[in-house]
VOBA-1610 file (N, C-alpha, C; in pm, whole numbers, padded with zeros to 5 digits, always signed):
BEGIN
Unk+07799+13428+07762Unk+07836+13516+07873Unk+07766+13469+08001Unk+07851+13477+08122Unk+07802+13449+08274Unk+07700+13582+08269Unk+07581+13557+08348Unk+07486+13693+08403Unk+07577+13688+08492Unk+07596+13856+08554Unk+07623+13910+08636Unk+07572+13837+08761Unk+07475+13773+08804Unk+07387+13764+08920Unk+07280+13597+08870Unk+07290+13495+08959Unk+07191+13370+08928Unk+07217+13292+09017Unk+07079+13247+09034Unk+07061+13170+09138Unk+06964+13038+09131Unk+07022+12928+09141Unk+06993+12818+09100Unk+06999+12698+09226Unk+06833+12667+09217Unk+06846+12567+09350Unk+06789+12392+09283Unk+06836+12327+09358Unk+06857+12203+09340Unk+06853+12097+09402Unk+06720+11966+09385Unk+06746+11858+09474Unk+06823+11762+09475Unk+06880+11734+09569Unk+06981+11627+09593Unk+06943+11519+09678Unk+06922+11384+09564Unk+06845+11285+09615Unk+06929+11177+09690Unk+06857+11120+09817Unk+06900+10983+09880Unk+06885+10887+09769Unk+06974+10791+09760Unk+07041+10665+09708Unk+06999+10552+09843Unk+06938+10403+09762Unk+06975+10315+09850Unk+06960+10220+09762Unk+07059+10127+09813Unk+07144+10009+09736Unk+07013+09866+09747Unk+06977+09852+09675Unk+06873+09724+09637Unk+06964+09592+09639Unk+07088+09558+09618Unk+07172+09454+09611Unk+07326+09490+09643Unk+07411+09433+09692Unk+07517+09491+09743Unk+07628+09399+09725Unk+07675+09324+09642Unk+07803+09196+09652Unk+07925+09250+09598Unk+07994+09205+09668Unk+08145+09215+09637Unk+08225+09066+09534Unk+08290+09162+09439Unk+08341+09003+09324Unk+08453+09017+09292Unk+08550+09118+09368Unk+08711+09073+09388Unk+08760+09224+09463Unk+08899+09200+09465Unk+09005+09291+09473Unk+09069+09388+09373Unk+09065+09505+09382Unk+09178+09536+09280Unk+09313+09570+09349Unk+09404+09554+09233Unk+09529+09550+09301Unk+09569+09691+09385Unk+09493+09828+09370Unk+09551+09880+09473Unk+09438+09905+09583Unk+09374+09783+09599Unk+09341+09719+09747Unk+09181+09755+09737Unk+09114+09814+09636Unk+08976+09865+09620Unk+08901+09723+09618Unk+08779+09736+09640Unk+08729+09570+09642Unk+08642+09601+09534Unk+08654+09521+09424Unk+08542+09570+09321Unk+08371+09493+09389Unk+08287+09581+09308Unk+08133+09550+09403Unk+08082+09508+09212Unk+07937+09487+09293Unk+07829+09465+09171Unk+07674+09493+09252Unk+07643+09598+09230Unk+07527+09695+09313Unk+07406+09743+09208Unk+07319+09705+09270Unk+07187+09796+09189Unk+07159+09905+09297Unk+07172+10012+09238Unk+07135+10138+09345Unk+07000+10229+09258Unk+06910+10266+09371Unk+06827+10299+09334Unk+06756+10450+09413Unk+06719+10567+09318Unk+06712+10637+09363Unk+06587+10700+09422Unk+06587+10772+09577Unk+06462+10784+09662Unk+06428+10902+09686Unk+06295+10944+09710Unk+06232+11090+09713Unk+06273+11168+09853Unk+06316+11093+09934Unk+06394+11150+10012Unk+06508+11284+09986Unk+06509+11389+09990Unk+06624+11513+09909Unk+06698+11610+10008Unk+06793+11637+09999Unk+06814+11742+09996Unk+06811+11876+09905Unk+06840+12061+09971Unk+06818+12161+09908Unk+06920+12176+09865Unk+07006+12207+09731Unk+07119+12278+09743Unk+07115+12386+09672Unk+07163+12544+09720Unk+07122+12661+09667Unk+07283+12690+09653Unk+07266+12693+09503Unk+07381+12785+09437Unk+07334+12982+09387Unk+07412+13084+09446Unk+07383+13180+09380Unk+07525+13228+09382Unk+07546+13267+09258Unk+07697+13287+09163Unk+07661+13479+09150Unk+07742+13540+09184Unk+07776+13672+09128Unk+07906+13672+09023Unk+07903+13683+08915Unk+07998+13704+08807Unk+08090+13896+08871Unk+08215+13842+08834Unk+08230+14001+08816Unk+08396+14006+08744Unk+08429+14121+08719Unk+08553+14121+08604Unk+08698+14099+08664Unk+08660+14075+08794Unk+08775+14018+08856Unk+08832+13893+08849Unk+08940+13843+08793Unk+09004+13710+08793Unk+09042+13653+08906Unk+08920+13648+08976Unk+08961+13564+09139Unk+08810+13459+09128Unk+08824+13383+09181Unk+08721+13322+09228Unk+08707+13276+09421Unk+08575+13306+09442Unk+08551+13306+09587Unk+08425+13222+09636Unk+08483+13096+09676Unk+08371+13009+09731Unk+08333+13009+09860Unk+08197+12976+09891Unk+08185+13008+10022Unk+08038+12880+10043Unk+08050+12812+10149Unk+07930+12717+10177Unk+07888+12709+10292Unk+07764+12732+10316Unk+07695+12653+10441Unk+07592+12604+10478Unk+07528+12499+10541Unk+07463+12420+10589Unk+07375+12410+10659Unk+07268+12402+10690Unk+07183+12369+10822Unk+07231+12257+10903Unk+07338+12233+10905Unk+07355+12175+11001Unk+07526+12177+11060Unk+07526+12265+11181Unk+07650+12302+11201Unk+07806+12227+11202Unk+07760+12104+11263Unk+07816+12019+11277Unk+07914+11964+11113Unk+07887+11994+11048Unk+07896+11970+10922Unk+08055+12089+10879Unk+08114+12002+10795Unk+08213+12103+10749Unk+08209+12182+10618Unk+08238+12262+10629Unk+08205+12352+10470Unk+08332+12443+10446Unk+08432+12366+10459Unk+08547+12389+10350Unk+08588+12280+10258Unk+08730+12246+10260Unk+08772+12156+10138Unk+08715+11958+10186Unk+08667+11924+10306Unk+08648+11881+10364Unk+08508+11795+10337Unk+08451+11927+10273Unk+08293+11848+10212Unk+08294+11849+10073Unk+08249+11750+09994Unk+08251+11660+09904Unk+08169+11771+09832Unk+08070+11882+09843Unk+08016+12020+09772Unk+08127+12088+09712Unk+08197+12120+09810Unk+08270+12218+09829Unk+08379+12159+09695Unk+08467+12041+09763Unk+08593+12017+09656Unk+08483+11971+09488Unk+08361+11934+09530Unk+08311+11951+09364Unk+08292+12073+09283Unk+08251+12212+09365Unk+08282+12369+09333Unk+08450+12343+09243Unk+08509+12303+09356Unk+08644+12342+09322Unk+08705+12255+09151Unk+08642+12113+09150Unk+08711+12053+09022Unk+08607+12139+08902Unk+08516+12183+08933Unk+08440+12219+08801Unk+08524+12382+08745Unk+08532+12423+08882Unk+08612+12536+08834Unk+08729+12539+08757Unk+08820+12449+08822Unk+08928+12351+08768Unk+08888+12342+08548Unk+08827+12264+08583Unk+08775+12244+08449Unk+08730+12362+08378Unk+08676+12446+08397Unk+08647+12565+08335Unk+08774+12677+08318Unk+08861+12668+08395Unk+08977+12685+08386Unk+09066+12638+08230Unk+09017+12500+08268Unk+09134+12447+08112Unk+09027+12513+07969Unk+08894+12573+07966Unk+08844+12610+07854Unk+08855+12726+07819Unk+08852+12784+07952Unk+08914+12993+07914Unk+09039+12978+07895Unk+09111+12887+07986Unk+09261+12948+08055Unk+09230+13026+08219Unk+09139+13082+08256Unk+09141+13137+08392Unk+08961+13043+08428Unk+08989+13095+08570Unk+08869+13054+08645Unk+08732+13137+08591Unk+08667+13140+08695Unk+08544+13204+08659Unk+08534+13300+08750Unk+08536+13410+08723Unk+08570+13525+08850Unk+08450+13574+08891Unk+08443+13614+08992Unk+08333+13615+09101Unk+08286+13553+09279Unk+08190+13521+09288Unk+08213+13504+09388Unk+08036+13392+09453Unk+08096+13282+09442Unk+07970+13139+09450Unk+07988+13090+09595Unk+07825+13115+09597Unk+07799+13104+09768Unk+07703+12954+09730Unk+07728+12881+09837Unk+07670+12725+09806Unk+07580+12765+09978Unk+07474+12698+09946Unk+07415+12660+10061Unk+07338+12517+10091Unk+07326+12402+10148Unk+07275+12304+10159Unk+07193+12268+10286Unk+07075+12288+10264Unk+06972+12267+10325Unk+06938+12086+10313Unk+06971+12029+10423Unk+07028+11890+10483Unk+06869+11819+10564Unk+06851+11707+10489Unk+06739+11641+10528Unk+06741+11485+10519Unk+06852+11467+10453Unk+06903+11324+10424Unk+06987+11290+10581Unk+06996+11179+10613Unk+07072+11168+10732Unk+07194+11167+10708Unk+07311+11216+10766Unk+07452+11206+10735Unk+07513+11098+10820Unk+07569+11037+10713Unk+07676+10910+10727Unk+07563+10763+10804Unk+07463+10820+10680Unk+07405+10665+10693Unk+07408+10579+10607Unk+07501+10561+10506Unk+07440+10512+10397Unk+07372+10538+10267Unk+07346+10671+10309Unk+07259+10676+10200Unk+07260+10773+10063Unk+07429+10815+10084Unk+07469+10910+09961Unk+07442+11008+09945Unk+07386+11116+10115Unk+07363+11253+10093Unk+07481+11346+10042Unk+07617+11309+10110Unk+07719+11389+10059Unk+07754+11380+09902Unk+07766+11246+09873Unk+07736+11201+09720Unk+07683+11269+09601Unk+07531+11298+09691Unk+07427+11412+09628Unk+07428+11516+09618Unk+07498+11573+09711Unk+07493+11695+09737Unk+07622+11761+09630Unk+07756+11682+09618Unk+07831+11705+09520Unk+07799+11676+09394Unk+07692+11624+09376Unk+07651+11586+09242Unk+07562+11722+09176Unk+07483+11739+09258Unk+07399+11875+09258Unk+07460+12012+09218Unk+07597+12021+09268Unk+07673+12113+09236Unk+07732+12109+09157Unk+07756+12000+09118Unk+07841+11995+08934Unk+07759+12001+08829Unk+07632+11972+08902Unk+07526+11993+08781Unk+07485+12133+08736Unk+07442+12221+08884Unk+07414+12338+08868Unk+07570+12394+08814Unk+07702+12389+08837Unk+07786+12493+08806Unk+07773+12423+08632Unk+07792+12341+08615Unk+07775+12306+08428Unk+07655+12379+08382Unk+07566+12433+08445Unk+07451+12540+08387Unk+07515+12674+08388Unk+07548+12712+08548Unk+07551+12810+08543Unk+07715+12940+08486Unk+07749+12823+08461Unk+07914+12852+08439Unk+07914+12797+08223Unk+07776+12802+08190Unk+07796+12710+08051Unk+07875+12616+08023Unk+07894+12552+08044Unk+08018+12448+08012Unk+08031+12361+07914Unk+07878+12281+07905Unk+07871+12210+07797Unk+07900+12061+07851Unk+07901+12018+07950Unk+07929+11893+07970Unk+07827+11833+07920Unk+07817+11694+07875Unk+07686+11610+07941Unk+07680+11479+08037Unk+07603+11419+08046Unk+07544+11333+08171Unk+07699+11217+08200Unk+07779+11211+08026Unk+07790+11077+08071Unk+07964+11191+08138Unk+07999+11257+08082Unk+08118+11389+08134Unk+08134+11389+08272Unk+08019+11407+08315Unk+07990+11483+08411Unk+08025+11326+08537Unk+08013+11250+08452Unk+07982+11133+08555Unk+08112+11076+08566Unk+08241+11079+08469Unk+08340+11061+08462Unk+08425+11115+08550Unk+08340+11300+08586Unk+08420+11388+08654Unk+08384+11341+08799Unk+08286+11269+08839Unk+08236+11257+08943Unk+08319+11166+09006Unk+08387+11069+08904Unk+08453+10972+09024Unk+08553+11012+09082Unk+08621+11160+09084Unk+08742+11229+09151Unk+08679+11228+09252Unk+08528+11252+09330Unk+08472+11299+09437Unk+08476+11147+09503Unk+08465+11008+09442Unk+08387+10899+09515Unk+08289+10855+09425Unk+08267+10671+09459Unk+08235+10572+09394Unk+08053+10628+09332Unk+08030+10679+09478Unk+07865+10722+09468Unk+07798+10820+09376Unk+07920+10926+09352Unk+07872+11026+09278Unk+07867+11035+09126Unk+07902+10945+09065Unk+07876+10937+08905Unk+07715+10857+08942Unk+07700+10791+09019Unk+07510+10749+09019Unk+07453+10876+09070Unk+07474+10945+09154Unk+07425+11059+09191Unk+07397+11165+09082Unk+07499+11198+09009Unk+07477+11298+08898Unk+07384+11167+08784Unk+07348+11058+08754Unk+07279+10998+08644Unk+07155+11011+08672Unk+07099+11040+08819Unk+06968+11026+08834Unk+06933+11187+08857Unk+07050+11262+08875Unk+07002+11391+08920Unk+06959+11450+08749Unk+07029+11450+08647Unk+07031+11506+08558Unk+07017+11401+08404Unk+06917+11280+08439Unk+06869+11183+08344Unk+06722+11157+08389Unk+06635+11090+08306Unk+06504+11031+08329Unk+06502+10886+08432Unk+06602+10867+08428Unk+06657+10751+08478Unk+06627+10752+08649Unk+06607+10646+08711Unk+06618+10641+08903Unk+06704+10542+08923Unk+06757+10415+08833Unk+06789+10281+08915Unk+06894+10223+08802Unk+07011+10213+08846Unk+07095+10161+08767Unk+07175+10029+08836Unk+07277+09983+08735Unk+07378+09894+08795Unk+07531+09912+08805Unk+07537+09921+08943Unk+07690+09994+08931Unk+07804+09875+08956Unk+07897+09869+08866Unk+07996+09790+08900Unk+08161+09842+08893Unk+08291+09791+08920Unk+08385+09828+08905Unk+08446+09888+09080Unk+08398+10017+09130Unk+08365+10046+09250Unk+08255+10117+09274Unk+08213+10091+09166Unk+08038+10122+09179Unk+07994+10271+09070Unk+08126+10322+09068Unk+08140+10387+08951Unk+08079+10367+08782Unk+08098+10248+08750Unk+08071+10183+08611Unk+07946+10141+08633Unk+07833+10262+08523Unk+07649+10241+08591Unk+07665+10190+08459Unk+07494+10102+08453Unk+07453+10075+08360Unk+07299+10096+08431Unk+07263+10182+08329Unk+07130+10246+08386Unk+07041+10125+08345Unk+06913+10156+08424Unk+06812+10036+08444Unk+06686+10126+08402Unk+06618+10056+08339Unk+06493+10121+08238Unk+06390+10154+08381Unk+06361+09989+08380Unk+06268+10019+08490Unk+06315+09981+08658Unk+06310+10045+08722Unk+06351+10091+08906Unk+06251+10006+08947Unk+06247+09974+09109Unk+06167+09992+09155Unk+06089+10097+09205Unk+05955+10027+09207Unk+05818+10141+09244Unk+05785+10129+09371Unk+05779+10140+09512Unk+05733+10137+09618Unk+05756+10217+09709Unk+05685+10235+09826Unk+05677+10291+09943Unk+05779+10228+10019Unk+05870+10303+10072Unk+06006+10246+10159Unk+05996+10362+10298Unk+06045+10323+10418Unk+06108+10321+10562Unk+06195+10310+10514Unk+06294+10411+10587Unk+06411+10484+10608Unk+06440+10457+10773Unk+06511+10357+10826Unk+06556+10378+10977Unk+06691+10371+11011Unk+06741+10479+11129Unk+06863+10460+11136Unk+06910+10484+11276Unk+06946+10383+11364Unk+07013+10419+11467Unk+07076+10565+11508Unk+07131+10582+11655Unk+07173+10685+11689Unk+07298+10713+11645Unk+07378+10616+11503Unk+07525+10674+11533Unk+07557+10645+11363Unk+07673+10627+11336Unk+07721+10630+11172Unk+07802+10519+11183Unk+07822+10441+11054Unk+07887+10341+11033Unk+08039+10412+10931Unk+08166+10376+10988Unk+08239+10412+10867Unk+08281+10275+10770Unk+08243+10340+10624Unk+08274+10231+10502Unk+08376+10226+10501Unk+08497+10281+10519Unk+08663+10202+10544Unk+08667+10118+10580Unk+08587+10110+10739Unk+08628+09996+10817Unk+08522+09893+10775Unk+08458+09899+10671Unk+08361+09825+10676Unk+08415+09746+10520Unk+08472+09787+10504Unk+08551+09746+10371Unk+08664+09686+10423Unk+08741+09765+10506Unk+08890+09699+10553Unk+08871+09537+10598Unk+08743+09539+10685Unk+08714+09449+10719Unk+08602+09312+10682Unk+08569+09363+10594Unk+08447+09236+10499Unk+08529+09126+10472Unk+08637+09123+10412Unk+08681+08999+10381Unk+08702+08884+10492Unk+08731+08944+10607Unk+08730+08823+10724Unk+08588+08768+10789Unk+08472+08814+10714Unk+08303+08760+10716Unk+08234+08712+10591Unk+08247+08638+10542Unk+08252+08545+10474Unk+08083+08558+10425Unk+07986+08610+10333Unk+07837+08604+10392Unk+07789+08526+10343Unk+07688+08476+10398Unk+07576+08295+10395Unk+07528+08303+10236Unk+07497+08410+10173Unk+07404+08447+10064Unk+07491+08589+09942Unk+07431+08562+09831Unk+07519+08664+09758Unk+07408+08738+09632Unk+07371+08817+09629Unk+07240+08840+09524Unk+07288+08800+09379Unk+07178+08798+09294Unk+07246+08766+09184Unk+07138+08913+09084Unk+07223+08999+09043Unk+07201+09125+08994Unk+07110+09117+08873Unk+07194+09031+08797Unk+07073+09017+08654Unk+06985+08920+08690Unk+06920+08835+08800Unk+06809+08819+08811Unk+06748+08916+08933Unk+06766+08985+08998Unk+06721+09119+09020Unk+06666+09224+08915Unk+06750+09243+08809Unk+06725+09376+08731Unk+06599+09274+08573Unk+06637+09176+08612Unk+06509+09100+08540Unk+06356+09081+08555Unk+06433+09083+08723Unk+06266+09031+08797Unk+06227+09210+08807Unk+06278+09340+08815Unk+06213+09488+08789Unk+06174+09482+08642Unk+06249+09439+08563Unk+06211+09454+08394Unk+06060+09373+08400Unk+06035+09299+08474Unk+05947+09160+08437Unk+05820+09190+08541Unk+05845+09358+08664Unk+05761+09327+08750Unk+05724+09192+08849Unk+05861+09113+08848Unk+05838+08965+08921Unk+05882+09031+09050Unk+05819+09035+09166Unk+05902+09069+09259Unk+05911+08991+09371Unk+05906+08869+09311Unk+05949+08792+09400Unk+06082+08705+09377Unk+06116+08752+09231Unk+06250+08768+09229Unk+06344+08897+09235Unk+06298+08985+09291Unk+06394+09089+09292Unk+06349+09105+09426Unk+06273+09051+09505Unk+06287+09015+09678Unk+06440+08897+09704Unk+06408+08825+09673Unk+06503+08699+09619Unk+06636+08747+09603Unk+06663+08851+09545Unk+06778+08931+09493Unk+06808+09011+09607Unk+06716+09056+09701Unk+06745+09175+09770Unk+06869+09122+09876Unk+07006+09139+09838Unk+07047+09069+09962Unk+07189+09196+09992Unk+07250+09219+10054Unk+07357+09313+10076Unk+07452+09241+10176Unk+07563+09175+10097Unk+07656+09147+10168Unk+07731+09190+10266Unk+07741+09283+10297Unk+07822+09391+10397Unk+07694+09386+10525Unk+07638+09322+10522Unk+07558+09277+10636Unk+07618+09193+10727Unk+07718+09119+10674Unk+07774+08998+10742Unk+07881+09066+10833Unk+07917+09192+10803Unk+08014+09239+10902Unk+07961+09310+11007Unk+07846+09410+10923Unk+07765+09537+11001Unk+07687+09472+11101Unk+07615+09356+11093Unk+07526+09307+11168Unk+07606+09264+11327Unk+07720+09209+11236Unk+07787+09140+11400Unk+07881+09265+11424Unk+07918+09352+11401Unk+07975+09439+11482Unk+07914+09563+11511Unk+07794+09584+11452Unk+07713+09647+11564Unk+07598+09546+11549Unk+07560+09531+11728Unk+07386+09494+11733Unk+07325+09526+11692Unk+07360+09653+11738Unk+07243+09772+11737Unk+07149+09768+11589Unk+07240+09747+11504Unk+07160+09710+11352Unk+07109+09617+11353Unk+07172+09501+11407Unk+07060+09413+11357Unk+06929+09398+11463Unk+06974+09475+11581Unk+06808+09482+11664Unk+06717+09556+11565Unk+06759+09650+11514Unk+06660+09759+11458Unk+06631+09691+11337Unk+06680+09625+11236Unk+06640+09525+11154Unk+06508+09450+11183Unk+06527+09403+11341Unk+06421+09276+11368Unk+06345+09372+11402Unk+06331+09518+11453Unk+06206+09546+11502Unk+06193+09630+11360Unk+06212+09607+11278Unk+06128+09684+11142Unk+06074+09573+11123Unk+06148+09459+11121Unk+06067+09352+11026Unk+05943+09300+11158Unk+05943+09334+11258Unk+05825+09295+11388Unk+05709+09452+11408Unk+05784+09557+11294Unk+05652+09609+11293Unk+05522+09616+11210Unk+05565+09484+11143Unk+05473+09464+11004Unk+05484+09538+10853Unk+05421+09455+10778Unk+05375+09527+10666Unk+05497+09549+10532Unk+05600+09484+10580Unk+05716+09503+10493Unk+05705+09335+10390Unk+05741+09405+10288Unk+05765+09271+10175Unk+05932+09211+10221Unk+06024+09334+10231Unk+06120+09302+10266Unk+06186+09445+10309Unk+06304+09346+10412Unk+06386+09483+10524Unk+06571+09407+10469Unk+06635+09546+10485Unk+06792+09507+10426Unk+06841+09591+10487Unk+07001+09585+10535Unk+07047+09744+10517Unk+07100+09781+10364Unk+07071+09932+10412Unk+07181+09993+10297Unk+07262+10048+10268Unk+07397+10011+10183Unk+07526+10044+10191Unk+07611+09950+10288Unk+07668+10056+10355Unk+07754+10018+10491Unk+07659+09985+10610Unk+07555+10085+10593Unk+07509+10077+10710Unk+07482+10206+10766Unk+07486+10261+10883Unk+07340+10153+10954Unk+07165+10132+10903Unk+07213+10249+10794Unk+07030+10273+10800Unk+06974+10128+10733Unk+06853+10111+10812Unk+06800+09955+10772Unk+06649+10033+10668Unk+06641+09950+10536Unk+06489+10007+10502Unk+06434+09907+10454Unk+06280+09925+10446Unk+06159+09836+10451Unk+06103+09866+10272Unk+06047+09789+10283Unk+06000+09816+10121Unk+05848+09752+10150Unk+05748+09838+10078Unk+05648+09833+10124Unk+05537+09848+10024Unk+05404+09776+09973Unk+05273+09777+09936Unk+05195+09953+09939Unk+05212+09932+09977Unk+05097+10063+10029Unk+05150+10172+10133Unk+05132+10252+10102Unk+05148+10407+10180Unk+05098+10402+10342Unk+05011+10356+10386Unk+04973+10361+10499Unk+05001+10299+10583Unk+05076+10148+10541Unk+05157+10069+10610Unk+05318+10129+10584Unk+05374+10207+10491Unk+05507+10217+10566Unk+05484+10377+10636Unk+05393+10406+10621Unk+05383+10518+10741Unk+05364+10517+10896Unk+05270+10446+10897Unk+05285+10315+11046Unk+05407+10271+11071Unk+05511+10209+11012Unk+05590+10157+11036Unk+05686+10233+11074Unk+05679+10434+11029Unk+05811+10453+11017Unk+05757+10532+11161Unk+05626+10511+11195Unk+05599+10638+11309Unk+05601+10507+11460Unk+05666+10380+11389Unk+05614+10269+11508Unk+05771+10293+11521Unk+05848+10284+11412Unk+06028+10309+11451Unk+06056+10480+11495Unk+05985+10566+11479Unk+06020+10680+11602Unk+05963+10644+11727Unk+05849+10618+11715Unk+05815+10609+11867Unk+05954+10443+11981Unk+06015+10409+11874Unk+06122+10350+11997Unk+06229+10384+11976Unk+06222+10513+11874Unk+06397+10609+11944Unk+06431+10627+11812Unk+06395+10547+11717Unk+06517+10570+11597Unk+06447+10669+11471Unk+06575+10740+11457Unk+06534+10839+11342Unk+06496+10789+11189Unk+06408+10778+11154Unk+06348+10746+11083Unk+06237+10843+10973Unk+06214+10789+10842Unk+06120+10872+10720Unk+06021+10753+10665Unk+05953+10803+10596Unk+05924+10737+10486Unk+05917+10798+10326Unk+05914+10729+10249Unk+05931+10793+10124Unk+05886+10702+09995Unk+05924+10719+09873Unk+05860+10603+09775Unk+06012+10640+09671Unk+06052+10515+09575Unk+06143+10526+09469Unk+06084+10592+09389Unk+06139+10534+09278Unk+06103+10610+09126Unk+06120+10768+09142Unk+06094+10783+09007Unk+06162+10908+08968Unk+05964+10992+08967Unk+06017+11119+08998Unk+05923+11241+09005Unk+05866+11282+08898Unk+05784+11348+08846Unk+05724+11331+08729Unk+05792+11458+08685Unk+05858+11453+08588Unk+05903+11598+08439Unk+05959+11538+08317Unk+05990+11692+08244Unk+05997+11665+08138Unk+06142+11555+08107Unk+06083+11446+07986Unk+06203+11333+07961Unk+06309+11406+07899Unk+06396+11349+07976Unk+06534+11402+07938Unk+06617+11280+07895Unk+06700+11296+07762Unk+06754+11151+07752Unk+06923+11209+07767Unk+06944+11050+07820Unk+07123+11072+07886Unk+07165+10953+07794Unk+07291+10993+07783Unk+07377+10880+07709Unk+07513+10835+07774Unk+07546+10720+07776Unk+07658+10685+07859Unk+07738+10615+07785
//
């Protein structure tokens, strides 16, 4: 039985892509990738509280700290409310009647790269599979995720597994979780504006890039602690477009890598946000307060996963 009344809050973690290559086409025009994505302490809040009641209606409702933001069918929360309901639907026969208020308390930057919307729909399929009983598990749930987008079956593996760092291939959809992640202190920087991945996809194939990572000696050199092969590895192809069609990234690139202290600087994803990977805590804190003080919005934070109880996922 639904309680009448529950309320269930939830972090929804930033994603950033450690390797980024593209290794064909599919025929209806998707470019298949081969990505190690890895997950960062960077979060968002997302507050689900569900009132059950004996009415056969269901009533969603979402909003944001940040206005600008849409909270109808529009945000990637919202239409994930809607397929889980969907799905709970085909196990009664009706919805879940009542009335689920979503709220997302927003700290991740939007449309940088870095899979807050991703997260944030991931968060909600997780909490409504609690709070709605459902019975899914990790690897279900991740299947259901690719109706939302490529990002969100990694989003739900790290939200609701022991897991932080996998390998996504196919459209990034098809993980193969990674034992051991990287461990470090990372800078988070991101220009004043958003990159869109359409055009950044529409257009990769006419930039050709100098360098291409090679994934299993990346996810070797984390198994092996070599990190100077999984520096070696760090490479993100979609640089070759982002860099030359905006400057602006690759200025902010050179002044991360001219404020010291980085092992290595990449972007991640599409773009723009550029991040640093870093030794020690006190140098990427410097670094991220040397990239506010010349304009750009910027964090710092560390990978790996948070300390609780092990949970094992199966895929």
């Amino acid at each position: 039985m639904i309680k009448e009344q529950d309320v269930l809050t939830l972090r929804s973690f930033a994603k950033i892509n450690l390797s980024f290559n593209i290794t064909g086409v599919r025929g209806d025009g998707y470019h298949l990738v081969e990505t190690v994505m890895q997950q960062v302490s960077l979060y968002d809040e997302v507050k689900l509280n569900w009132e059950a009641d004996a009415v056969n209606h269901l009533e969603i409702t979402l909003t944001t700290s940040k206005p600008y933001l849409p909270t109808d069918s529009r945000n990637l929360a919202y239409k994930a409310a809607v397929i889980m309901a969907d799905y709970a639907e085909t196990l009664t026969g009706s919805k879940p009647g009542g009335k689920l208020k979503m709220h997302i308390e927003k700290r991740i930057p939007v449309a940088a790269g870095l899979g807050g919307g991703s997260g944030n729909a991931a968060a909600v399929m997780i909490g409504l599979n609690r709070l709605w009983k459902l019975g899914l598990n990790t690897r279900a749930l991740c299947e259901m995720g690719t109706l939302l987008g490529a990002d969100v079956p990694f989003c739900i593996l790290v939200q609701n597994s022991r897991y932080a760092c996998a390998l996504g291939k196919g459209i990034g959809e098809v993980l193969t979780p990674i034992r051991k992640g990287l461990e470090k202190h990372i800078v988070l920087a991101k220009p004043a504006f958003g990159v869109s991945t359409k055009e950044v996809f529409r257009e990769i194939d006419n930039c050709p890039p100098e360098e291409r990572p090679d994934a299993e000696q990346l996810m070797e050199g984390l198994s092996h602690r070599d990190m100077k092969k999984v520096y070696w590895n760090m490479i993100n192809v979609l640089e070759s477009y982002t860099l030359k069609q905006y400057p602006e990234v690759q200025t902010l690139k050179e002044r991360l890598i001219a404020a010291g202290g980085a092992d290595k600087v990449l972007m991640s994803g599409s773009g723009p946000t550029v991040i640093g990977i870093y030794n020690h805590y006190g140098a990427a804190r410097r670094a991220c307060l040397e990239m506010r003080h010349q304009g750009y919005e910027s964090y710092w934070a560390h990978t790996g996963k948070e300390t609780r109880g092990e949970r094992n996922v199966k895929l």
